[in-house]
mmCIF file of the N, C-alpha and C atoms, coordinates in Angstrom:
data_MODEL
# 
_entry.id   MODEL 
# 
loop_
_atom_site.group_PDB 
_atom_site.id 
_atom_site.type_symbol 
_atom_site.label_atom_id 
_atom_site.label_alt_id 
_atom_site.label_comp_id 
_atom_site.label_asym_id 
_atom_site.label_entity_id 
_atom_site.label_seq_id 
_atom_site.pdbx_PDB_ins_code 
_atom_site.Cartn_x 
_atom_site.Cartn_y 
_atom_site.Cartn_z 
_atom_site.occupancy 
_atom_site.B_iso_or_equiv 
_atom_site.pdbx_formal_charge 
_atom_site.auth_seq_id 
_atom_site.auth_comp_id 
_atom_site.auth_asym_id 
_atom_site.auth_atom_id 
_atom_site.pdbx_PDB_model_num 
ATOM 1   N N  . UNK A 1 1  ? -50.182 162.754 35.988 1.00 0.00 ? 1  UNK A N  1 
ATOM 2   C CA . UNK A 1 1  ? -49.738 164.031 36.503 1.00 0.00 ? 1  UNK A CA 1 
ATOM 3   C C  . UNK A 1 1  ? -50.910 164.670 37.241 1.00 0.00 ? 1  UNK A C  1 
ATOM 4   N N  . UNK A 1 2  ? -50.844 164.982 38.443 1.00 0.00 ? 2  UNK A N  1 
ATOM 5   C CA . UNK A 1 2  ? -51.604 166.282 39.519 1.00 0.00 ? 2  UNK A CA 1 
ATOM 6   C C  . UNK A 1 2  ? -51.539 167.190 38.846 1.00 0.00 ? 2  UNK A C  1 
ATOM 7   N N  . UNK A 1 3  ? -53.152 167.833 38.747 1.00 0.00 ? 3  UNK A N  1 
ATOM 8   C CA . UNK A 1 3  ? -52.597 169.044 38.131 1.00 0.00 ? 3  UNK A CA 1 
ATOM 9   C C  . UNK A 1 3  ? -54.444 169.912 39.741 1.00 0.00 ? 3  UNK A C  1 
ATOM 10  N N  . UNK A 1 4  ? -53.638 170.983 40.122 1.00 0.00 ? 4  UNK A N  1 
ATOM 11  C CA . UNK A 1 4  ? -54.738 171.703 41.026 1.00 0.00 ? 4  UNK A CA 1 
ATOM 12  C C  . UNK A 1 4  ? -55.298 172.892 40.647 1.00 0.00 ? 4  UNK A C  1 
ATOM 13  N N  . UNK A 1 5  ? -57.072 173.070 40.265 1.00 0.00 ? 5  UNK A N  1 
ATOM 14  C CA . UNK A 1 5  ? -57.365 173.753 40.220 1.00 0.00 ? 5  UNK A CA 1 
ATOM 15  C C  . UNK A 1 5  ? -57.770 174.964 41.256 1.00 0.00 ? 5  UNK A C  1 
ATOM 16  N N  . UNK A 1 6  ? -57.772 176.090 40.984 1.00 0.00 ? 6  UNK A N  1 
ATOM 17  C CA . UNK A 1 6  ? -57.872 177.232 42.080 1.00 0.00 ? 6  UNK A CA 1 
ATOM 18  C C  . UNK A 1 6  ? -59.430 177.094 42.209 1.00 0.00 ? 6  UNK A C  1 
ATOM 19  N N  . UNK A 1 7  ? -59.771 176.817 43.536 1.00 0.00 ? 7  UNK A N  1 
ATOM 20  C CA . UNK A 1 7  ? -60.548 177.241 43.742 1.00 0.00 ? 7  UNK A CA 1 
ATOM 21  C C  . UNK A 1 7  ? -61.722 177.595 45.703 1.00 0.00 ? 7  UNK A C  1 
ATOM 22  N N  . UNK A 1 8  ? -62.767 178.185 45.884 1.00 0.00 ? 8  UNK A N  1 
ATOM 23  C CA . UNK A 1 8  ? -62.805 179.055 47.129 1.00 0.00 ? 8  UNK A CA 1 
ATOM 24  C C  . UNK A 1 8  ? -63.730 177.862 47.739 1.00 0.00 ? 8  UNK A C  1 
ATOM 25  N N  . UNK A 1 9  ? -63.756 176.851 46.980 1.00 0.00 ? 9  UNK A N  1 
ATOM 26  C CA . UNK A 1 9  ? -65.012 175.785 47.648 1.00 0.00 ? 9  UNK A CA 1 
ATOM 27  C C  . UNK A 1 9  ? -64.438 174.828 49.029 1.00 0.00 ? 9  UNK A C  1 
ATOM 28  N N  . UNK A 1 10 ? -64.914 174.636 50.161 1.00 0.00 ? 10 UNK A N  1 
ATOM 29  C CA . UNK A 1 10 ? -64.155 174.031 51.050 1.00 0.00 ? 10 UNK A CA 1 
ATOM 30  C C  . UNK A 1 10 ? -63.992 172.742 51.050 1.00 0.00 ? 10 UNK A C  1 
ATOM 31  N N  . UNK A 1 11 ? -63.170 172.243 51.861 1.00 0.00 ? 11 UNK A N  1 
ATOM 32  C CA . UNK A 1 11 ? -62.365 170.632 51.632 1.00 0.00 ? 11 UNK A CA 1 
ATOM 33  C C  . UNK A 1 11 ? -63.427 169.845 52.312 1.00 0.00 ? 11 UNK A C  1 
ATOM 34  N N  . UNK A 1 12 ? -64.198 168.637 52.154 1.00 0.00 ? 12 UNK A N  1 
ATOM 35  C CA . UNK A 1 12 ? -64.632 168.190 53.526 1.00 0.00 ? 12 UNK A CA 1 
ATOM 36  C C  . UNK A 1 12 ? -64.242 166.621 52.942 1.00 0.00 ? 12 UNK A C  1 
ATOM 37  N N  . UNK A 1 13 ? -63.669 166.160 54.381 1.00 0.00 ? 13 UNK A N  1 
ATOM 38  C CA . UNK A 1 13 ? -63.834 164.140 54.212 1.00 0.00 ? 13 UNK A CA 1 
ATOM 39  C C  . UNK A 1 13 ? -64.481 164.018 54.742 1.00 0.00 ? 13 UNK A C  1 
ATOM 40  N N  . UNK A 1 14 ? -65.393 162.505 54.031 1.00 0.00 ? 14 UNK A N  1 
ATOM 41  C CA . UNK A 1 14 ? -66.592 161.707 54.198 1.00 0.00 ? 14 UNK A CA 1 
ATOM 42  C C  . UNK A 1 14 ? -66.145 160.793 55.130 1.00 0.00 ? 14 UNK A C  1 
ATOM 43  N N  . UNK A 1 15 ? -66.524 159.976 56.293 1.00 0.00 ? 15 UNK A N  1 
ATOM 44  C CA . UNK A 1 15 ? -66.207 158.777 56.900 1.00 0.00 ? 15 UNK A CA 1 
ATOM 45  C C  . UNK A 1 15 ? -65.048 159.094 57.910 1.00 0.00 ? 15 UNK A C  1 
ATOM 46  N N  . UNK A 1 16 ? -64.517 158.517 58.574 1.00 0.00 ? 16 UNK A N  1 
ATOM 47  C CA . UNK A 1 16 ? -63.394 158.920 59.442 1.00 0.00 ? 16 UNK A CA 1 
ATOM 48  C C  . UNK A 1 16 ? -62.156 159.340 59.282 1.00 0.00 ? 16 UNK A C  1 
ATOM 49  N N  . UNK A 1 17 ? -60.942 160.066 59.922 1.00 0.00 ? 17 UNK A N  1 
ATOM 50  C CA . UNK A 1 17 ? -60.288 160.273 59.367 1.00 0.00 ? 17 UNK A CA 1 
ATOM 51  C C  . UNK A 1 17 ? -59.353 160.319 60.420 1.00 0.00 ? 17 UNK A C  1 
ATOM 52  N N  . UNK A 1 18 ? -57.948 160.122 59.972 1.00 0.00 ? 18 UNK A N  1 
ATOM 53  C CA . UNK A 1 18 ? -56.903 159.703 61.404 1.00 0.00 ? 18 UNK A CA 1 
ATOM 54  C C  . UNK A 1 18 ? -55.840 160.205 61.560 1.00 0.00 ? 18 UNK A C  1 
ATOM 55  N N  . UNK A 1 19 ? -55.658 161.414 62.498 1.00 0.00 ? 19 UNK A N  1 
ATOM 56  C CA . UNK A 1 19 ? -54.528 162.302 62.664 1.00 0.00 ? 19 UNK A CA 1 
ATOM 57  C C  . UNK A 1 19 ? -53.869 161.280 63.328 1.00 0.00 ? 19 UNK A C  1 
ATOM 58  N N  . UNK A 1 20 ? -52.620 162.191 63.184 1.00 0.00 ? 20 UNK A N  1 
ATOM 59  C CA . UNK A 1 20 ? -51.287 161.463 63.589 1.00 0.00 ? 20 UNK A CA 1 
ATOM 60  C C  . UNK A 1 20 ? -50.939 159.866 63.246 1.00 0.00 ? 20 UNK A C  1 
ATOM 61  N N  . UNK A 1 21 ? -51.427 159.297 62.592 1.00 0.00 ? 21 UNK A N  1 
ATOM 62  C CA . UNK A 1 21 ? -50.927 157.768 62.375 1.00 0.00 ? 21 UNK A CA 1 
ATOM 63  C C  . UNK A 1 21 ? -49.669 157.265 61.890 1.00 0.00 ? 21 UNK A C  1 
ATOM 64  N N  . UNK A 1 22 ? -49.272 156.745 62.501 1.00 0.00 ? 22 UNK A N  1 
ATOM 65  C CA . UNK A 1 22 ? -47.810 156.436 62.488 1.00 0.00 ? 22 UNK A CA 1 
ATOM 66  C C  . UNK A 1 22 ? -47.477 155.272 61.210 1.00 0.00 ? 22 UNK A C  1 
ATOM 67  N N  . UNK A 1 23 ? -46.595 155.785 60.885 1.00 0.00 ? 23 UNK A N  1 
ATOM 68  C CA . UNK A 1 23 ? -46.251 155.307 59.382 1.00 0.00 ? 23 UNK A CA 1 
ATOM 69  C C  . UNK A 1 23 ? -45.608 153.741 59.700 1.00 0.00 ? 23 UNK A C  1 
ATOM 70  N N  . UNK A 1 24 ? -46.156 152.785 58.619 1.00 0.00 ? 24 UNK A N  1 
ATOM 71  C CA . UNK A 1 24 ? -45.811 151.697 58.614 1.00 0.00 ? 24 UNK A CA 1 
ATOM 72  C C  . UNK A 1 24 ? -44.056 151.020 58.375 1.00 0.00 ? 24 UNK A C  1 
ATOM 73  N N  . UNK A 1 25 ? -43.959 149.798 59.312 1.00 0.00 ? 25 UNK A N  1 
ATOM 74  C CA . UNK A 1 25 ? -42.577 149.945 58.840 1.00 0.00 ? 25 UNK A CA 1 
ATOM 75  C C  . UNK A 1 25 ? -41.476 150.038 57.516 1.00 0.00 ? 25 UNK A C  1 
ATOM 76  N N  . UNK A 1 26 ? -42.251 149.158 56.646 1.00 0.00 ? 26 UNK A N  1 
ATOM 77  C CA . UNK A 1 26 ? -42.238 149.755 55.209 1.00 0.00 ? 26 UNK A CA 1 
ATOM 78  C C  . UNK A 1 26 ? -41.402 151.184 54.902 1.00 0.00 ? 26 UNK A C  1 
ATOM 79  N N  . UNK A 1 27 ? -42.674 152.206 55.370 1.00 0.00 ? 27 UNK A N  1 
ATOM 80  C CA . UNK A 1 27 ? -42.283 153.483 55.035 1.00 0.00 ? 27 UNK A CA 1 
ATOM 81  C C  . UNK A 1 27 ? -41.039 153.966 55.978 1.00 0.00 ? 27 UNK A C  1 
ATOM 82  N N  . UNK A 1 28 ? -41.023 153.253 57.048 1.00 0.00 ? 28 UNK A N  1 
ATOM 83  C CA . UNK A 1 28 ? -40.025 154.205 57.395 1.00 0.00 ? 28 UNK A CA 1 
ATOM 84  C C  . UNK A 1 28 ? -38.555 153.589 56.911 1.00 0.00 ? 28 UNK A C  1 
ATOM 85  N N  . UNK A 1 29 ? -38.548 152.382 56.859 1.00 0.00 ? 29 UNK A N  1 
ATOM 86  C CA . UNK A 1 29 ? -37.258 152.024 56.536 1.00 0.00 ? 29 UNK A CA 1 
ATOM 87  C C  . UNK A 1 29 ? -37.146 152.723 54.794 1.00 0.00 ? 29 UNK A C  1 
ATOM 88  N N  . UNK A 1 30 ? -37.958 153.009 53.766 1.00 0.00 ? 30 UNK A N  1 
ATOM 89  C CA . UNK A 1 30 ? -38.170 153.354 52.791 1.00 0.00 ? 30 UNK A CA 1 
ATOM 90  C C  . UNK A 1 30 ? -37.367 154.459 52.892 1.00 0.00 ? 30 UNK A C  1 
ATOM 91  N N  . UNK A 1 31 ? -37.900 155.453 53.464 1.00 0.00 ? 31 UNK A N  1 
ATOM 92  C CA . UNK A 1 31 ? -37.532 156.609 54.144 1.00 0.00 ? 31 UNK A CA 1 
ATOM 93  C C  . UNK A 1 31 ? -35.653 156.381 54.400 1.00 0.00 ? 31 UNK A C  1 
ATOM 94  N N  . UNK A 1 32 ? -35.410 155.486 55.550 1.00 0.00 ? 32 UNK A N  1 
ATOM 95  C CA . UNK A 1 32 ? -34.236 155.471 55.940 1.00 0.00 ? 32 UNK A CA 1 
ATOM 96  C C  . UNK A 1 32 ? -33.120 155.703 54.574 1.00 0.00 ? 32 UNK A C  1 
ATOM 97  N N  . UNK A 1 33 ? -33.458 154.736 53.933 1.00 0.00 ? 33 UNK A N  1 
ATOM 98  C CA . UNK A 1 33 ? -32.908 154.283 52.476 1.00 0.00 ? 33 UNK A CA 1 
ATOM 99  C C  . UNK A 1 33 ? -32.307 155.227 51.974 1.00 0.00 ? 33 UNK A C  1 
ATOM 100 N N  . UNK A 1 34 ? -33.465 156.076 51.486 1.00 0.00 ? 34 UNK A N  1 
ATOM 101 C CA . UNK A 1 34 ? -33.420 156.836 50.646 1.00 0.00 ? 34 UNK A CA 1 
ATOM 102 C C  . UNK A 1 34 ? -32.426 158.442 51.521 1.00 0.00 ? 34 UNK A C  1 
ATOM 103 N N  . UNK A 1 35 ? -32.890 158.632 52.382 1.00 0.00 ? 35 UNK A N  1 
ATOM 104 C CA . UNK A 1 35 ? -31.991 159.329 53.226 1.00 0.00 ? 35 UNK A CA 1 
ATOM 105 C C  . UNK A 1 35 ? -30.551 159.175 53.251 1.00 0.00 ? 35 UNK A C  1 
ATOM 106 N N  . UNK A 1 36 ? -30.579 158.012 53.522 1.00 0.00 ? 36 UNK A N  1 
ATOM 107 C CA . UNK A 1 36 ? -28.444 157.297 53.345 1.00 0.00 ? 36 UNK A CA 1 
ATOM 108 C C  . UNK A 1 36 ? -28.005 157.165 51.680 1.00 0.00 ? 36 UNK A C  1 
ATOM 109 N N  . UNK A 1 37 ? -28.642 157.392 50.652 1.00 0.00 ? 37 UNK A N  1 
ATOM 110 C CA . UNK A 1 37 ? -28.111 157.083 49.693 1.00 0.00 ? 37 UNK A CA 1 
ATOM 111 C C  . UNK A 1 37 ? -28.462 158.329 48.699 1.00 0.00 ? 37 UNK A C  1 
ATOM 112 N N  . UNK A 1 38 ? -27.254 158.527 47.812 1.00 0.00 ? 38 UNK A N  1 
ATOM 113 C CA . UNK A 1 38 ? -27.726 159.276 47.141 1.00 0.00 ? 38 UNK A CA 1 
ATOM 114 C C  . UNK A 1 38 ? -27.693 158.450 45.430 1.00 0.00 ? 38 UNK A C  1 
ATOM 115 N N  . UNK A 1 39 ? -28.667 159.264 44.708 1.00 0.00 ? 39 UNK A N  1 
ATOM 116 C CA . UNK A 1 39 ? -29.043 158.498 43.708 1.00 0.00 ? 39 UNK A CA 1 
ATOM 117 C C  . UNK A 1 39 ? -28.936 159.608 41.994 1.00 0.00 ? 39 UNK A C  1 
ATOM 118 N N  . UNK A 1 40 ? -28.438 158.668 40.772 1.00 0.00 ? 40 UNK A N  1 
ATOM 119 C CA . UNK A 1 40 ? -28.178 159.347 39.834 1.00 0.00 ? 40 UNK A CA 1 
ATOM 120 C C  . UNK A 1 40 ? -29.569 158.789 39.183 1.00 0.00 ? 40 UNK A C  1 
ATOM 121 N N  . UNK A 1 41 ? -30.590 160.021 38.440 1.00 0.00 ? 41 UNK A N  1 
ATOM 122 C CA . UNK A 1 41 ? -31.560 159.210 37.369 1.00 0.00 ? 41 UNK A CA 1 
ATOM 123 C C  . UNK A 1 41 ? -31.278 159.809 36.137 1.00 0.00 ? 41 UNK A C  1 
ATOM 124 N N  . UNK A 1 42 ? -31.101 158.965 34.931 1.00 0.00 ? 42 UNK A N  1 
ATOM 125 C CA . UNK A 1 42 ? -31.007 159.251 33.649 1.00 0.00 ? 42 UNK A CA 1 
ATOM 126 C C  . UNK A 1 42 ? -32.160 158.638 33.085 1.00 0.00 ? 42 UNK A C  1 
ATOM 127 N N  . UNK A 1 43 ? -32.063 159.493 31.616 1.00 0.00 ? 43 UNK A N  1 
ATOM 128 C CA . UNK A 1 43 ? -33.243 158.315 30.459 1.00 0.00 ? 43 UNK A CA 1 
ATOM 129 C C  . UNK A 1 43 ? -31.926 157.570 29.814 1.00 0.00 ? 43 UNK A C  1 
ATOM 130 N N  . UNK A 1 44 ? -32.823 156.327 29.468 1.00 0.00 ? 44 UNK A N  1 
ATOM 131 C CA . UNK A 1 44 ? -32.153 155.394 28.591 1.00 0.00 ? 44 UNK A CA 1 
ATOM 132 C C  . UNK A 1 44 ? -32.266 155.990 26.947 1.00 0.00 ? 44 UNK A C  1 
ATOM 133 N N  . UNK A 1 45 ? -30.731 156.486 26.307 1.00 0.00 ? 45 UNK A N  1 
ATOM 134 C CA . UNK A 1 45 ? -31.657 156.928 25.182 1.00 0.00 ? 45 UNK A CA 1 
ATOM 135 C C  . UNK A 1 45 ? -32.202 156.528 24.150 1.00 0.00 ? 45 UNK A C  1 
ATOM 136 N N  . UNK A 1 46 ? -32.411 154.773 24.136 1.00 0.00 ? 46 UNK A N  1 
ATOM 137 C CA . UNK A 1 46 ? -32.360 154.080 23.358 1.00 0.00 ? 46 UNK A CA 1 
ATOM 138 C C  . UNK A 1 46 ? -34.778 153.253 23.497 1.00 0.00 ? 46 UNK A C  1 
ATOM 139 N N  . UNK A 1 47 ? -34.273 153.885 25.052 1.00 0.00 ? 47 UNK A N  1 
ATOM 140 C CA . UNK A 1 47 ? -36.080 153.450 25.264 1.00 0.00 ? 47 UNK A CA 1 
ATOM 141 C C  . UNK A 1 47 ? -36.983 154.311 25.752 1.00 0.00 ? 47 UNK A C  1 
ATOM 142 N N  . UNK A 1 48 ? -36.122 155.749 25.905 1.00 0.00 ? 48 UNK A N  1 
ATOM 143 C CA . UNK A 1 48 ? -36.773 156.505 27.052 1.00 0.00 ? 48 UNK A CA 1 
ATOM 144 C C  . UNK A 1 48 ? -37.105 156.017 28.551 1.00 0.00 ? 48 UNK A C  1 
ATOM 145 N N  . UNK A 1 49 ? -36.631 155.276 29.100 1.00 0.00 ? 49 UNK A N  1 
ATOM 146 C CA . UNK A 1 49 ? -37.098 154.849 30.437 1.00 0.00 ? 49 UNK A CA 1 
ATOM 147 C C  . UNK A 1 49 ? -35.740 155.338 31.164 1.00 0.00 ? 49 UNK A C  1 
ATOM 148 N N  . UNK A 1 50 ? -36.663 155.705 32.498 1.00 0.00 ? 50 UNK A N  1 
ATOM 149 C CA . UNK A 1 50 ? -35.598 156.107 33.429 1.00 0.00 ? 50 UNK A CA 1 
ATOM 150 C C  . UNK A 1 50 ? -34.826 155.460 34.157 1.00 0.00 ? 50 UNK A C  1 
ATOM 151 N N  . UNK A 1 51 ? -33.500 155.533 34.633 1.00 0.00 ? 51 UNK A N  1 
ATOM 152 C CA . UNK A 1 51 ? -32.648 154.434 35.003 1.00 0.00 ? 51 UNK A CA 1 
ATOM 153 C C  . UNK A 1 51 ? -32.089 155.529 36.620 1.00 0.00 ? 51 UNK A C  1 
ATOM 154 N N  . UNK A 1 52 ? -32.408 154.545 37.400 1.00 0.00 ? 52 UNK A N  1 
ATOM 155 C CA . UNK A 1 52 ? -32.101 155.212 38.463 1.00 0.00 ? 52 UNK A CA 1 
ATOM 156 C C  . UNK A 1 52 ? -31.226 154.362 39.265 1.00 0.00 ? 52 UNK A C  1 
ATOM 157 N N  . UNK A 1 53 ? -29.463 154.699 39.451 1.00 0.00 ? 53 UNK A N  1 
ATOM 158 C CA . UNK A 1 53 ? -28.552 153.950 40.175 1.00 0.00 ? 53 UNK A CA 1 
ATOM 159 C C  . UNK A 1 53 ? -27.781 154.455 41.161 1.00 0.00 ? 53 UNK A C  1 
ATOM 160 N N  . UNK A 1 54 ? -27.883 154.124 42.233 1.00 0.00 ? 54 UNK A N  1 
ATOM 161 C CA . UNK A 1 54 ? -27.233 154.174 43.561 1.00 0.00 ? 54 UNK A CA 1 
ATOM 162 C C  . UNK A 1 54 ? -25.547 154.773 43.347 1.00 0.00 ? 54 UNK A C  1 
ATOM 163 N N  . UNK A 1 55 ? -25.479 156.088 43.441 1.00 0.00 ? 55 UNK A N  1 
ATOM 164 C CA . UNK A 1 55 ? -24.058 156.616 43.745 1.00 0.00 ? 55 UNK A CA 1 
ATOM 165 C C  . UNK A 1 55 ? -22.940 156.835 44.792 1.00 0.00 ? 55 UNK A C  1 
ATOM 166 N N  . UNK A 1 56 ? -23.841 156.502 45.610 1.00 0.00 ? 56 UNK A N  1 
ATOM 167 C CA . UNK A 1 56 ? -23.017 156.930 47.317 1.00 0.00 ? 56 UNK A CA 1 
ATOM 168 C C  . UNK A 1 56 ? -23.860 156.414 48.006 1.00 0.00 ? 56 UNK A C  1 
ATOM 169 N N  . UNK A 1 57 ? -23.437 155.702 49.361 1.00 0.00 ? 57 UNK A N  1 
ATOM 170 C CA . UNK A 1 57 ? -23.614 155.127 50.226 1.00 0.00 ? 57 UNK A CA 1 
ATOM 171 C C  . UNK A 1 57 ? -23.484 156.117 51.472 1.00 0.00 ? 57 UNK A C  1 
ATOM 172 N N  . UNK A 1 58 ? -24.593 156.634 52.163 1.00 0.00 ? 58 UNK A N  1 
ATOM 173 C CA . UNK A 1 58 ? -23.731 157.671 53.249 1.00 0.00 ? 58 UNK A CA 1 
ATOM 174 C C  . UNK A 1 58 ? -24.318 157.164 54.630 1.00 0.00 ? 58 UNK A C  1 
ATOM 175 N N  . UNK A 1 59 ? -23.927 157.547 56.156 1.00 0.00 ? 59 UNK A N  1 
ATOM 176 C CA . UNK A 1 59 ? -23.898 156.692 57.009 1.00 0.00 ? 59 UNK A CA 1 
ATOM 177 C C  . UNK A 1 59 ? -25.251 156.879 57.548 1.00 0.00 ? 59 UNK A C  1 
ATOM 178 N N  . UNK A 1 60 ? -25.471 155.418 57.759 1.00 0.00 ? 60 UNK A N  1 
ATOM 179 C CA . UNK A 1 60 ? -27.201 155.323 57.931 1.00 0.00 ? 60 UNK A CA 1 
ATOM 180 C C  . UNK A 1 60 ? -27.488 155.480 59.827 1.00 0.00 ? 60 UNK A C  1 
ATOM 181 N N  . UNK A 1 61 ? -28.332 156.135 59.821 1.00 0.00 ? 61 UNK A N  1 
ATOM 182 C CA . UNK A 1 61 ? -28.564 156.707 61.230 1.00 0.00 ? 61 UNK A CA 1 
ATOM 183 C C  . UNK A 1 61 ? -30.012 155.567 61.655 1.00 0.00 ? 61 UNK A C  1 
# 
């Protein structure tokens, strides 16, 4: 878990750093996916683990 502390000290990155980079295809079809589908997550109550299954199919752009 992220957890952010408050504070007034400024951000700086070390080494280079790369605006705008265009997301790999991976991510975008990832992306697509998840956009067209909608999804139910429950716990299992027998293990605690989460079970996450595909409810709707909606039209993929």
């Amino acid at each position: 878990m992220n957890y952010v502390y408050p504070t007034n000290r400024p951000f700086k990155v070390s080494g280079d750093f790369e605006f705008n980079k265009k997301p790999s295809e991976e991510s975008v079809a990832i992306k697509k996916f998840i956009d067209s589908h909608n999804f139910s997550v429950s716990l299992d109550p027998e293990t605690g683990e989460p079970v996450v299954e595909v409810t709707e199919k909606m039209n993929e752009q």
